[in-house]
MARDOLO-941918 format. One line per 2 residues: number of its first residue (from 1); for each residue y, x, z of N, C-alpha, C, O, CB. Coordinates in Angstrom, 2 decimals, padded with zeros to 5 digits. Each point is the difference from the previous one (the first is absolute). Glycine has a CB too. Example, Ala and Ser with C-alpha at 12.3 -4.5 7.8 and 13.67 -1.06 7.14 Angstrom:
! residues 2
1) -005.69,013.19,007.80,001.19,-000.89,000.00,001.20,000.90,000.00,-000.02,001.04,000.66,-001.15,-002.93,000.59 ~ 002.22,001.54,-001.97,001.19,000.82,000.06,001.09,-000.77,000.73,001.11,000.51,000.17,-001.74,000.67,-002.32 .
END
This chain:
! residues 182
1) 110.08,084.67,116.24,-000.93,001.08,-000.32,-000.55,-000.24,-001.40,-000.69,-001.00,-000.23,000.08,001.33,002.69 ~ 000.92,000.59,-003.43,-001.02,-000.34,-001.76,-001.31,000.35,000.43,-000.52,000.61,000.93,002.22,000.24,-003.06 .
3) -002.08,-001.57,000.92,-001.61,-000.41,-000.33,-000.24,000.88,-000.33,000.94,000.76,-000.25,-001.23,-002.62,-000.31 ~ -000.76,002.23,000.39,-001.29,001.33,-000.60,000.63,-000.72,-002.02,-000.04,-001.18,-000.38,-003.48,001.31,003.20 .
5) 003.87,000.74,-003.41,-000.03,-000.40,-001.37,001.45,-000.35,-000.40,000.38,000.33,-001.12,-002.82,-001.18,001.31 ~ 003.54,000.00,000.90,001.43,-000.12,-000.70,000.71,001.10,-000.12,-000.36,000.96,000.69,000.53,-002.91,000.05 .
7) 000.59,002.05,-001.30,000.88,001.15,-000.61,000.62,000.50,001.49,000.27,-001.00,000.65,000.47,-000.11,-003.45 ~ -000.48,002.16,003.42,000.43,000.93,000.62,001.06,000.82,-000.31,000.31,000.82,000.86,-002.18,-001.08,-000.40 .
9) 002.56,000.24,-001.55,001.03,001.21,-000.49,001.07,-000.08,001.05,000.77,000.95,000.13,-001.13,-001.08,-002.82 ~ 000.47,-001.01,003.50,001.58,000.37,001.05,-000.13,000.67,000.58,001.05,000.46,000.44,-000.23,-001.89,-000.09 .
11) -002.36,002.19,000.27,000.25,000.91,000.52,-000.05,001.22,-000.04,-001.08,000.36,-000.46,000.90,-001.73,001.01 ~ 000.80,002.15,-000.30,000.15,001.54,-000.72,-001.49,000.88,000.41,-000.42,000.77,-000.85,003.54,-000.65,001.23 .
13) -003.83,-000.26,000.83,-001.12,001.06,000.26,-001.30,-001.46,-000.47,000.22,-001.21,000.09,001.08,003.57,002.54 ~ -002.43,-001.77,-003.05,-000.61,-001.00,000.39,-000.69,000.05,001.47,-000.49,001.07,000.37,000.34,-001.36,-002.85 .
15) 000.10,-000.48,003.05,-000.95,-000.12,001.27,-000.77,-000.85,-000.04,-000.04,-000.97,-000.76,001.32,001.62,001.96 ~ -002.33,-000.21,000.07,-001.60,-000.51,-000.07,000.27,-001.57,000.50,000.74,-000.27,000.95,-002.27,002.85,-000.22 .
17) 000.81,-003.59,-001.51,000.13,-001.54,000.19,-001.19,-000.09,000.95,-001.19,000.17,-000.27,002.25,-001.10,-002.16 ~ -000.30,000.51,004.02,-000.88,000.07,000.94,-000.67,-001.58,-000.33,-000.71,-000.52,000.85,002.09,002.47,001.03 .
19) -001.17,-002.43,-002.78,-000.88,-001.36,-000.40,-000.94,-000.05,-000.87,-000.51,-001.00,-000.50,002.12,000.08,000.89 ~ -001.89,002.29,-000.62,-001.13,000.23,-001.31,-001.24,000.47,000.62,-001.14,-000.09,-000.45,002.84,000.86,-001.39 .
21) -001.13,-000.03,003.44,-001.01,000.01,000.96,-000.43,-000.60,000.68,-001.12,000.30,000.42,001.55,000.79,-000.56 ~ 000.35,-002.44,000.67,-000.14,-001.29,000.42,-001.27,-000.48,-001.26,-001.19,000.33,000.00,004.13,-000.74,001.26 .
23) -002.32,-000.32,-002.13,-000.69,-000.54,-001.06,-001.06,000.46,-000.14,-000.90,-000.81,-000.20,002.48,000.39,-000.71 ~ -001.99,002.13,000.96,-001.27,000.32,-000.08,-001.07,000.01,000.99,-001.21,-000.14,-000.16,002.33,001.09,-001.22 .
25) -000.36,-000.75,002.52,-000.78,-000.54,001.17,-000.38,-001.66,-000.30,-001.13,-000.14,-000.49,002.52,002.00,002.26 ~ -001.01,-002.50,-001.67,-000.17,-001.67,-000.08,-000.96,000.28,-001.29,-001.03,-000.67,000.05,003.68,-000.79,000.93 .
27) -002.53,002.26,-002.05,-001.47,-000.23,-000.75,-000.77,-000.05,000.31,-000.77,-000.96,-000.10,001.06,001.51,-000.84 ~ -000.52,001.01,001.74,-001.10,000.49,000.67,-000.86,-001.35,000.97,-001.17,-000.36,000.08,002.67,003.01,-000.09 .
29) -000.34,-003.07,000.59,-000.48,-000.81,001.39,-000.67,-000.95,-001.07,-001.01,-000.53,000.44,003.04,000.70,001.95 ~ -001.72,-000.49,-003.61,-000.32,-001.37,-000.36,-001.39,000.16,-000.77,-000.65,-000.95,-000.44,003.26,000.06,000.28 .
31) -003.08,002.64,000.04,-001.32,-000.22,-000.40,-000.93,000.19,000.50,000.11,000.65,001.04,000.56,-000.47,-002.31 ~ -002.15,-000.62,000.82,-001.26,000.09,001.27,-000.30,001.91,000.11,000.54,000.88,-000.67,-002.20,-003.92,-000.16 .
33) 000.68,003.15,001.86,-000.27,000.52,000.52,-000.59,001.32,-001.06,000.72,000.97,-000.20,-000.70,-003.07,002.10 ~ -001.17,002.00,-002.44,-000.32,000.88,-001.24,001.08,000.27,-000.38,000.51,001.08,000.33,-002.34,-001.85,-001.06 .
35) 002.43,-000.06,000.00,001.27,000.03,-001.32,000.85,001.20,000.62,000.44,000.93,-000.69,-000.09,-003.89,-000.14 ~ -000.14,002.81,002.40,001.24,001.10,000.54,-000.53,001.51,-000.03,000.75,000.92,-000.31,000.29,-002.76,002.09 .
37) -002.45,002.05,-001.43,-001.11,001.08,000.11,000.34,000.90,-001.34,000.43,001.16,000.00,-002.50,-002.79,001.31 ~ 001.77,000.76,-002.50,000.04,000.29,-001.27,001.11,000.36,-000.46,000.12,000.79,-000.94,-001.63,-001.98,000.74 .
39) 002.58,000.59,000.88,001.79,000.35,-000.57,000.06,001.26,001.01,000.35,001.06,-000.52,001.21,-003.89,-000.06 ~ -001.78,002.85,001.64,000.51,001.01,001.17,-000.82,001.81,-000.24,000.47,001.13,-000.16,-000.30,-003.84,002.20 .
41) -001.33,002.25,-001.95,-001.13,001.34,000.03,000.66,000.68,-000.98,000.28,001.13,000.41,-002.72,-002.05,000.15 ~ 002.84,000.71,-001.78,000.34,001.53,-000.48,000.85,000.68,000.45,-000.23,001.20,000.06,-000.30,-001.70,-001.65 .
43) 001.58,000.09,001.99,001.20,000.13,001.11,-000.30,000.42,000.51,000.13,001.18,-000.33,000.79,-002.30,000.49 ~ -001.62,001.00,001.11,-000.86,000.52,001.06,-000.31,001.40,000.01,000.54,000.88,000.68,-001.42,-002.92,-000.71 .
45) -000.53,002.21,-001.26,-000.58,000.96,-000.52,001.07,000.79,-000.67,-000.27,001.20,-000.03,-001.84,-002.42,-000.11 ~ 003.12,000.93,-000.35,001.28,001.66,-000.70,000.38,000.22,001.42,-000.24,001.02,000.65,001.83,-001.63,-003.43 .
47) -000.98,-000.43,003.20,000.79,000.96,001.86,-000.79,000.22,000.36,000.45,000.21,001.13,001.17,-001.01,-000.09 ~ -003.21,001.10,-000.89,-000.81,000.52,000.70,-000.18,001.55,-000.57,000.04,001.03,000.67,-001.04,-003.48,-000.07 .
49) 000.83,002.36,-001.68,-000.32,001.12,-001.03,001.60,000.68,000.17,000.04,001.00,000.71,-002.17,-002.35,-002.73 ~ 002.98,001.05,001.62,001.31,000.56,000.61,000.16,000.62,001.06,000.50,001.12,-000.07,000.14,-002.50,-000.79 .
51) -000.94,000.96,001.85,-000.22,000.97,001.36,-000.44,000.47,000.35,000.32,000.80,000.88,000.06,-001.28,-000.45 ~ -001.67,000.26,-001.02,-001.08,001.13,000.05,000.23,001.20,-000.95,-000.49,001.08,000.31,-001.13,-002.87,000.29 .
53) 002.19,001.68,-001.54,000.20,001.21,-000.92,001.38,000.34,000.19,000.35,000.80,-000.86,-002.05,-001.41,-000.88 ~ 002.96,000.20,002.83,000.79,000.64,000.43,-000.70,000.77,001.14,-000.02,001.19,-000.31,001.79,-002.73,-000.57 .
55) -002.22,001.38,001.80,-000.96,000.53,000.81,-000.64,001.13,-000.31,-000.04,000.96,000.78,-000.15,-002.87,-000.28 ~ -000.38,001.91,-001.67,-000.89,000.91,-000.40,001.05,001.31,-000.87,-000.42,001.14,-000.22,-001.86,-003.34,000.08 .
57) 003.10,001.92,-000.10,001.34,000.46,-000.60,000.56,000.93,001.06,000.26,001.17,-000.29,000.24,-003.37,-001.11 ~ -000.33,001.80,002.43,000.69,000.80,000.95,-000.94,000.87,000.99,000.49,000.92,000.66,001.34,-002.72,-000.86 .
59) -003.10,001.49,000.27,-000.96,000.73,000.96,000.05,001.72,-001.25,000.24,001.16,000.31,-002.35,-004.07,001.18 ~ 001.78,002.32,-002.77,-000.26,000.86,-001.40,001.51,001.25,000.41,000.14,001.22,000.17,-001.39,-003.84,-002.55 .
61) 002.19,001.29,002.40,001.70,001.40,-000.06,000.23,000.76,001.35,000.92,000.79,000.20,000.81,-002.52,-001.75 ~ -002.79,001.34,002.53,000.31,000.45,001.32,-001.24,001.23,-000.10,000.11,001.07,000.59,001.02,-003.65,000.85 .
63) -002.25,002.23,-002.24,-000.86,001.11,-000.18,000.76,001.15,-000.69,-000.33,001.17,000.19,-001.66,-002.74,-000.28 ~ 002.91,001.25,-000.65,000.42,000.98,-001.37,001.27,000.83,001.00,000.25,001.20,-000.14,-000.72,-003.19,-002.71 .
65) 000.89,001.45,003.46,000.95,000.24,001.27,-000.26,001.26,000.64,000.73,000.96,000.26,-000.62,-003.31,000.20 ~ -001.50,002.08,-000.22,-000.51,000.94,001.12,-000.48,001.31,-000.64,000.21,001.17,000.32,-000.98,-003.16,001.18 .
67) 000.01,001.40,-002.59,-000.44,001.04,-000.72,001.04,001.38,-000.80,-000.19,001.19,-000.26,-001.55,-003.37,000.10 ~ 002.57,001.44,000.02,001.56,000.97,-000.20,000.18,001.07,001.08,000.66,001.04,-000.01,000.69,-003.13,-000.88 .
69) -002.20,001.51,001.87,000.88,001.11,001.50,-000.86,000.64,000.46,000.31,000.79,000.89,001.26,-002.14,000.15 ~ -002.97,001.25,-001.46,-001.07,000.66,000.07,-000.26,001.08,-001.27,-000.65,001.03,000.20,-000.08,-003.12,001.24 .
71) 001.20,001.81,-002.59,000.16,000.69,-001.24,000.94,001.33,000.17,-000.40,001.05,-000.50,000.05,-003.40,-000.73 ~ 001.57,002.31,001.90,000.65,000.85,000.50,-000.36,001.40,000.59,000.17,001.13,-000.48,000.63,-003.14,000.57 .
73) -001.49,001.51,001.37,-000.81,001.24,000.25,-001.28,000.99,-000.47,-000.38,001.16,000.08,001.42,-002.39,001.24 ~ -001.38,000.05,-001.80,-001.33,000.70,-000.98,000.16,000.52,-001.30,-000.97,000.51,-000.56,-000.26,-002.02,001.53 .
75) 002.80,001.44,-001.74,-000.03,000.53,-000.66,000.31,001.38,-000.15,-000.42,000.85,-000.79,000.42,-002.80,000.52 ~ 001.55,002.02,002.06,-000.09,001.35,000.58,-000.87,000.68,000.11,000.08,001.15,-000.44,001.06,-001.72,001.25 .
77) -002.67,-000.03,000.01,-000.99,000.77,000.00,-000.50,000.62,-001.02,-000.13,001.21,-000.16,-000.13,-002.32,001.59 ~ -000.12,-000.11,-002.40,-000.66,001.09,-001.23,000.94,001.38,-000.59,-000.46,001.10,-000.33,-000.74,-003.50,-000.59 .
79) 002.45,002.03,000.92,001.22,000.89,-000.46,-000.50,001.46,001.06,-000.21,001.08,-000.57,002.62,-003.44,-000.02 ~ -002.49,002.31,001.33,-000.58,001.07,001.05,-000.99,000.30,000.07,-000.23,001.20,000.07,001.30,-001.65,000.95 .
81) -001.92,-000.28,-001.00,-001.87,000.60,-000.60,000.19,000.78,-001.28,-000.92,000.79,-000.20,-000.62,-003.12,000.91 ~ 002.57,002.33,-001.70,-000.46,000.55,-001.24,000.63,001.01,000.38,-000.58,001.07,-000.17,000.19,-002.68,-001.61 .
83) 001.65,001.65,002.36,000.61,001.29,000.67,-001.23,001.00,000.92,-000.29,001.20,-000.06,002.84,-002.80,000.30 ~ -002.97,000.66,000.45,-000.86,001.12,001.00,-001.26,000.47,-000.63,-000.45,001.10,000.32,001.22,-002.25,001.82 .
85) -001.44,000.33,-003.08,-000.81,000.70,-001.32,000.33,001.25,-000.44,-000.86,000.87,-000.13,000.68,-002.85,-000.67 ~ 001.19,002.13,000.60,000.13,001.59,-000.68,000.75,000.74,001.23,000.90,000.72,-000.44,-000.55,-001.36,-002.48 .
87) -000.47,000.67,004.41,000.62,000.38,000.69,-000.92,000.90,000.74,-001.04,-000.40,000.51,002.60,-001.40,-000.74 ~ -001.19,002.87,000.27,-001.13,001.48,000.71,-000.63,-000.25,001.38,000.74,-000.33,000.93,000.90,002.21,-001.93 .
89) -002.78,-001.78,001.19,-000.33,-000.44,001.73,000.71,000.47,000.86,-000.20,-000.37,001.15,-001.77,000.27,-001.39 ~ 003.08,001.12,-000.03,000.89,000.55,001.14,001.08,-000.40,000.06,000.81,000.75,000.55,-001.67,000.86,-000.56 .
91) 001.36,-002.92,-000.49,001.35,-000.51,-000.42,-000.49,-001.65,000.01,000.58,-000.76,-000.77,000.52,003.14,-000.93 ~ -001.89,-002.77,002.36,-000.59,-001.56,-000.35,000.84,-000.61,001.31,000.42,-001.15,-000.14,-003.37,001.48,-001.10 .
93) 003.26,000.45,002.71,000.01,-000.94,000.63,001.49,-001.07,-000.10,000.14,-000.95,000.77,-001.98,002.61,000.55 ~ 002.90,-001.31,-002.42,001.30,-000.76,-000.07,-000.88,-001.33,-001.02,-000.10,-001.11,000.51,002.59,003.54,-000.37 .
95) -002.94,-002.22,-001.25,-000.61,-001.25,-000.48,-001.15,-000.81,000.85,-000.29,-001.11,-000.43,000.86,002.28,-001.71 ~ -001.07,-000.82,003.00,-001.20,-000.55,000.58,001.00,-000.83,001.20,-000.46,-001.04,000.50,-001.86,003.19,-001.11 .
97) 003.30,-001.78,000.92,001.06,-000.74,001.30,000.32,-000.56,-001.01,-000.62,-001.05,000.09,001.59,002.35,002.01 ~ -000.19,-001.34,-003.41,000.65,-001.17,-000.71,-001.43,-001.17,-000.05,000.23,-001.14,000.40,001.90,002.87,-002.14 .
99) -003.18,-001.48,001.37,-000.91,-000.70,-000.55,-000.54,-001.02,001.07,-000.61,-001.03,-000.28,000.15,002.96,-001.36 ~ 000.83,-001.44,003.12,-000.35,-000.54,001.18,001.34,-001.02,000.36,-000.18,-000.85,000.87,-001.50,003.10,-000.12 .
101) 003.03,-002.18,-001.43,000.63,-000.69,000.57,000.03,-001.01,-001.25,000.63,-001.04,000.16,000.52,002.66,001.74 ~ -001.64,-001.44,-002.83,000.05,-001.22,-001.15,-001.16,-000.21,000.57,000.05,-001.19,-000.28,001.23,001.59,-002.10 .
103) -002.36,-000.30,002.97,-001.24,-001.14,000.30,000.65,-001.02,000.99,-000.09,-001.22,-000.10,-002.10,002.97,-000.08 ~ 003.08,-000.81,001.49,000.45,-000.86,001.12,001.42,-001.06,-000.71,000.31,-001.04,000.59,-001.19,003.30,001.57 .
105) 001.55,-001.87,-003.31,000.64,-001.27,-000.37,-000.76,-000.92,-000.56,000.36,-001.13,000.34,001.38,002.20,-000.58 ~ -002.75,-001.05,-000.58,-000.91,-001.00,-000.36,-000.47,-000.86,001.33,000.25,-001.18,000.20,-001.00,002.75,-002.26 .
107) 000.14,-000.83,002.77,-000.25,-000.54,001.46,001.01,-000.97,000.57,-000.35,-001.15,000.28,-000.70,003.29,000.14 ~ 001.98,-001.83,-000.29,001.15,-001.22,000.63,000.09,-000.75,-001.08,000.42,-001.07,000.45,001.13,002.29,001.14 .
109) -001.68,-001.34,-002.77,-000.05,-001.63,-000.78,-000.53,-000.96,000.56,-001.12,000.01,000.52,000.92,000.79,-002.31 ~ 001.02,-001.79,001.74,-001.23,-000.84,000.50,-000.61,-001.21,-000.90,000.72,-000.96,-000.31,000.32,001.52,002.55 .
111) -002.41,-000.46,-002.66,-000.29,-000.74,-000.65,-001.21,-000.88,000.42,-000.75,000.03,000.98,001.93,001.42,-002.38 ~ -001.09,-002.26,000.25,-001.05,-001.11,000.05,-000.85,-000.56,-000.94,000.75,-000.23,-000.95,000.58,-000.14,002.24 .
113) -002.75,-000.09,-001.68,-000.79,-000.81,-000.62,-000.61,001.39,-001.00,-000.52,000.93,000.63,001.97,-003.77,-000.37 ~ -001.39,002.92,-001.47,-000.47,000.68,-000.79,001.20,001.21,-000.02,-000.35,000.90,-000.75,-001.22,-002.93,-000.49 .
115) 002.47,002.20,001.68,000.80,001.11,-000.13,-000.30,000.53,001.28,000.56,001.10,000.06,001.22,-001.87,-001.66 ~ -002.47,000.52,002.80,-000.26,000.69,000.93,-001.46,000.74,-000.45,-000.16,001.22,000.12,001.69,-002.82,001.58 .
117) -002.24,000.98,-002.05,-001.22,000.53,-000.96,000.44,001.43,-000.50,-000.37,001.06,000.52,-000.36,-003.56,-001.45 ~ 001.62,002.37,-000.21,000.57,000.75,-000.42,000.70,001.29,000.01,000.01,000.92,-000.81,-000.44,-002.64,000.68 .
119) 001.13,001.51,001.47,000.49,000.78,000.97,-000.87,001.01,001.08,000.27,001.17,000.25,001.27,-003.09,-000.68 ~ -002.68,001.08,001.00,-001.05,000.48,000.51,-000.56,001.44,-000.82,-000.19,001.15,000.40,-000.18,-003.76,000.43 .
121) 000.22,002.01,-002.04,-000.82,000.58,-001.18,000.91,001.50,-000.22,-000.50,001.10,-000.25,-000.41,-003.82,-001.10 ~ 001.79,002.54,001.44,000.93,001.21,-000.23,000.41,000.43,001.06,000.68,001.00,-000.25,000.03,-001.61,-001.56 .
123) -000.74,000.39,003.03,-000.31,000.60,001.08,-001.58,001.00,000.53,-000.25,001.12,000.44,002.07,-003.21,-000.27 ~ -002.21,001.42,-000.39,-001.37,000.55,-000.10,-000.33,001.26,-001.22,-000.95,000.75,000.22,000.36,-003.33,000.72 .
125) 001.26,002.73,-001.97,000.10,001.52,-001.34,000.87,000.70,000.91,-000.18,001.20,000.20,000.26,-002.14,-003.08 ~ 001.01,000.19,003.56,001.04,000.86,000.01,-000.68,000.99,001.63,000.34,001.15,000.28,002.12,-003.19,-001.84 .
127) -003.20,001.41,002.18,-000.46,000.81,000.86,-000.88,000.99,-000.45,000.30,001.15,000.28,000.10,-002.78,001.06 ~ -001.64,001.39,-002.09,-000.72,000.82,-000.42,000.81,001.22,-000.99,-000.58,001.08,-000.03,-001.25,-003.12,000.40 .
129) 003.08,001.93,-001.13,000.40,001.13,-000.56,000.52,000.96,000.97,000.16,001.20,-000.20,000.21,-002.44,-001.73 ~ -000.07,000.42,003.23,000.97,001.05,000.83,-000.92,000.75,000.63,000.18,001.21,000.05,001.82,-002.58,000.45 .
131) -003.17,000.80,000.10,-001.65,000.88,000.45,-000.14,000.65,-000.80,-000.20,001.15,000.39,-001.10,-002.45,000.56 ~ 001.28,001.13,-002.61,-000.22,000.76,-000.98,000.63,001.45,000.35,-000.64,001.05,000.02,000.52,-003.17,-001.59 .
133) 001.58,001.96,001.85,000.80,001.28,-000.14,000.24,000.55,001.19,000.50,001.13,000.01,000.53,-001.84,-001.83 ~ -001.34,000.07,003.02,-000.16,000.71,001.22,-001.30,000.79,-000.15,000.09,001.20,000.25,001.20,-002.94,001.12 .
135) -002.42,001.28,-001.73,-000.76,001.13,-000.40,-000.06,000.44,-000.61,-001.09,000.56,000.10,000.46,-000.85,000.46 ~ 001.24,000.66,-001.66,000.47,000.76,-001.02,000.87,001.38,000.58,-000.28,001.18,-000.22,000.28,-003.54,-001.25 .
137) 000.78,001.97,002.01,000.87,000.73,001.23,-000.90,000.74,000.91,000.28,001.19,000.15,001.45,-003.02,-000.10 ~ -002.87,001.31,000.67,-000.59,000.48,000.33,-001.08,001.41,-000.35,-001.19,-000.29,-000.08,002.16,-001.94,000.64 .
139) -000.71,003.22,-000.71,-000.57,000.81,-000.83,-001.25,000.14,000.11,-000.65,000.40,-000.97,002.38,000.49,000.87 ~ -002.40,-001.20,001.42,-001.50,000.04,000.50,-000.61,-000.88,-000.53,-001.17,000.30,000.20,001.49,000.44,001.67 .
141) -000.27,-001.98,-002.62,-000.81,-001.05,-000.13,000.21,000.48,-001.59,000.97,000.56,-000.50,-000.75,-002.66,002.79 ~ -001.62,001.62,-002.98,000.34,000.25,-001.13,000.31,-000.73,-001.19,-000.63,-001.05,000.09,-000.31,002.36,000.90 .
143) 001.44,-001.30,-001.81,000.83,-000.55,-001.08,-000.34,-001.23,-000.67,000.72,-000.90,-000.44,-000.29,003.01,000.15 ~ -001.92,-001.92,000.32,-000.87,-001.25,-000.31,000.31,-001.17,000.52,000.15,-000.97,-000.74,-001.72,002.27,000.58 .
145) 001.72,-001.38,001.48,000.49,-001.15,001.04,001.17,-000.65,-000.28,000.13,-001.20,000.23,-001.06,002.34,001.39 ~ 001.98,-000.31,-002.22,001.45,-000.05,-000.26,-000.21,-001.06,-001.18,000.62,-001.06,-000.13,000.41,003.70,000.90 .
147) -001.86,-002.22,-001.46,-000.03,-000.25,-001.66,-000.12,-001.70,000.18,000.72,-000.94,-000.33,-002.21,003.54,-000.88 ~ -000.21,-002.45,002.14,-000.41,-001.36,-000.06,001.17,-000.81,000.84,000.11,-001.16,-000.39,-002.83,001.80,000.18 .
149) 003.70,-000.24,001.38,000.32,-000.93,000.80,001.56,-000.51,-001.13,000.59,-001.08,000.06,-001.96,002.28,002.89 ~ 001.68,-000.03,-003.89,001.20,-000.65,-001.24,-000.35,-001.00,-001.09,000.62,-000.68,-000.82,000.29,002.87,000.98 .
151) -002.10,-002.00,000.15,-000.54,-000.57,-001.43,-000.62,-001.55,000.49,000.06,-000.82,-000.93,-000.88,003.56,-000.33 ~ 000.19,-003.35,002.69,-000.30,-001.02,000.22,001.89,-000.19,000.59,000.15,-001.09,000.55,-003.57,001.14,-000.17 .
153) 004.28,000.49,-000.42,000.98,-000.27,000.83,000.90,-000.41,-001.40,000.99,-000.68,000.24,-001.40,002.39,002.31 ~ 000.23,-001.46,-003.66,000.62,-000.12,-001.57,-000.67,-001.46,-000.31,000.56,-000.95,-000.54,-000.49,003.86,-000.44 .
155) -001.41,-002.82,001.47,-000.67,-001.22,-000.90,000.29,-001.50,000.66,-000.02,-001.01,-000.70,-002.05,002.73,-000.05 ~ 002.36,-001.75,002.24,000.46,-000.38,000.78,001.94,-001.08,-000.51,000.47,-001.14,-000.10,-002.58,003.60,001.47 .
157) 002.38,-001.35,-001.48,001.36,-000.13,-000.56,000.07,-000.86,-001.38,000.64,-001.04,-000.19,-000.15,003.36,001.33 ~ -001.28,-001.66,-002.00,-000.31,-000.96,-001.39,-000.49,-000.84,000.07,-000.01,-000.54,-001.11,-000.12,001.70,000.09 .
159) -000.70,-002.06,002.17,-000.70,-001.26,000.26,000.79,-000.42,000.25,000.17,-000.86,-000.86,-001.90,001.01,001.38 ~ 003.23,-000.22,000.77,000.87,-000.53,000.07,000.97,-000.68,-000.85,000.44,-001.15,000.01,-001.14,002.36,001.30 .
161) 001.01,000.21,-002.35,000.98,-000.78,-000.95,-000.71,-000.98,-000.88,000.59,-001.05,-000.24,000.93,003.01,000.19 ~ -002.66,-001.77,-000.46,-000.35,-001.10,-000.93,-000.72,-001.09,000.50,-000.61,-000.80,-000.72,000.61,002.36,-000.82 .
163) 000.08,-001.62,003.21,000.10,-001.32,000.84,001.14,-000.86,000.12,000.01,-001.13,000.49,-001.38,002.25,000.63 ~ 002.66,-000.25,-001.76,001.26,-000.81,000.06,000.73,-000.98,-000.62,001.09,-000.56,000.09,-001.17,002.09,000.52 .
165) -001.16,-001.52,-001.41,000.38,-001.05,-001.74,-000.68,-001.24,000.54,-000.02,-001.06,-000.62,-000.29,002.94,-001.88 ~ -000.23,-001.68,003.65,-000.36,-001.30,000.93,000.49,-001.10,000.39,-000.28,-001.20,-000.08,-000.39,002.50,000.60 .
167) 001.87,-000.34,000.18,001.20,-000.56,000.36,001.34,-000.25,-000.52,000.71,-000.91,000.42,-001.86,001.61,000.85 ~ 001.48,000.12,-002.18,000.88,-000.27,-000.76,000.56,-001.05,-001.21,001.08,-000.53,-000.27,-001.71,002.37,001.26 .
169) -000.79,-001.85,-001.61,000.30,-000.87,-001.02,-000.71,-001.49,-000.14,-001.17,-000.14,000.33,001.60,002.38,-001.30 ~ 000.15,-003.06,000.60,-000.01,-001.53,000.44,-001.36,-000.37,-000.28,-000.67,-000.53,000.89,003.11,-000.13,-001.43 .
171) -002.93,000.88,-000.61,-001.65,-000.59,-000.18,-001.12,000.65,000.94,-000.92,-000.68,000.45,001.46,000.35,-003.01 ~ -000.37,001.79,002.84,-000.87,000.99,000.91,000.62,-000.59,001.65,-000.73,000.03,000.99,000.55,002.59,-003.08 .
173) 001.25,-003.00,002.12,-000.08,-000.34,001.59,-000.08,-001.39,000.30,000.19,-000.40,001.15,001.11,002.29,-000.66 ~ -001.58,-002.68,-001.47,-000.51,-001.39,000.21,-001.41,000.24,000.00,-000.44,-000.66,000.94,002.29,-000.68,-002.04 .
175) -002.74,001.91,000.55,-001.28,000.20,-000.51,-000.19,000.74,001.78,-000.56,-000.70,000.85,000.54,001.06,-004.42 ~ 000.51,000.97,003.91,-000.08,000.34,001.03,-000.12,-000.86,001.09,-001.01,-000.15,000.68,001.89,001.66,-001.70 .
177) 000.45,-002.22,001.18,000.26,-001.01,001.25,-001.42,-001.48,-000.17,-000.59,-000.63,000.88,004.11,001.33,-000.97 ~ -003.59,-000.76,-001.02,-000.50,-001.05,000.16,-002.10,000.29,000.73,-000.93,-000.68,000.45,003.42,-000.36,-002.85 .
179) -002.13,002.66,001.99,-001.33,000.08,000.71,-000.45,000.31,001.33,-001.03,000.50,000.46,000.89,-000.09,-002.32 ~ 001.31,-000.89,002.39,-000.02,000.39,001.73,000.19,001.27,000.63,-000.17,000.06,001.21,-001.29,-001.60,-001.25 .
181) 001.82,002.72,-000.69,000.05,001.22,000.62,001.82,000.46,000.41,000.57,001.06,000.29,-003.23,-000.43,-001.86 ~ 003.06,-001.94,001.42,001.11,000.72,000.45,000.65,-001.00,001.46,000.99,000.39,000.62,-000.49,000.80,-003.53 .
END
C-alpha cells in the first residue's frame, strides 16, 4: 500500500488512500480533549448549517411549488372578473358559474404554512365578488351592496397577492418562517 506523499503515477485513476483516513484518525485519537473540540466544531457547525439550509431550501421550493398551482386558478378568476365587469346584468350568469368553478379549483389545492394563509385570503375575495354579483343579478337589492361586496371582495384579493412575496422569496420566507406563523 503507498504512503500519503510517494509518487503514485502507476496508477491510472487516482483513488482515495484509505491510510490517510487511518492516519488521521490516529491523530485525532492522539490529541487531548479541547484540542479535538477546537479541530472538530467547525466541522460540526458547516454540516449543521448545511442541513439546515438544505432544509430550508426545499420547504422554500415546495412553497414555490404550490404557489404555481394556486396562481393558476386565480389568475382564471381574475381573467373572468374583468370579463364579468363589463358584462350586462342579464348575461352575468355564464361568468359568475366560471368564477365559481375557479374558486372551487383553488379549493382542492392543497396547501400549507403561509401559502395556506394565502390561499385562505383569496378564497375569502373570491367569495365576496361572487355575493357581489349574485346581488348584482339580483335586481331587488340595490347596487350599493354589489359595489361594497366587489370592492371588500377586490381588496381582499390584493391583500393576498402581496402576501405572496412571503412565501416565495428566500429572505421574506426565512424572515416569515422564522417568526412562527407558518
Amino acid at each position: 500500500m503507498p504512503v500519503y506523499g510517494e509518487d503514485q503515477s502507476s496508477s491510472s485513476v487516482a483513488q482515495p488512500d484509505q491510510s490517510v483516513a487511518t492516519g488521521f484518525l490516529h491523530y485525532l485519537n492522539s490529541l487531548n480533549g479541547l484540542t479535538k473540540i477546537l479541530l472538530l466544531a467547525p466541522i460540526v457547525i458547516i454540516m449543521f448549517a448545511y442541513s439546515n439550509h438544505h432544509r430550508f431550501m426545499s420547504r422554500l421550493d415546495e412553497q414555490k411549488k404550490i404557489f404555481k398551482e394556486i396562481e393558476v386558478p386565480v389568475a382564471r378568476f381574475l381573467d373572468t372578473l374583468t370579463v364579468a365587469k363589463s358584462t350586462g346584468r342579464i348575461a352575468l350568469a355564464t361568468p359568475v358559474l366560471q368564477l365559481q368553478s375557479e374558486r372551487s379549483s383553488l379549493k382542492s389545492v392543497s396547501a400549507t404554512g403561509c401559502i395556506l394563509k394565502i390561499k385562505e385570503k383569496y378564497l375569502q375575495g373570491m367569495d365576496k365578488v361572487i355575493s357581489g354579483f349574485l346581488v348584482f343579478m339580483d335586481s331587488d337589492n340595490p347596487d350599493y351592496e354589489s359595489t361594497i361586496l366587489l370592492t371588500e371582495g377586490q381588496a381582499l384579493i390584493d391583500s393576498a397577492k402581496s402576501l405572496s412575496s412571503n412565501c416565495t422569496t428566500e429572505d421574506k420566507f426565512a424572515k416569515y418562517e422564522r417568526s412562527g406563523k407558518i
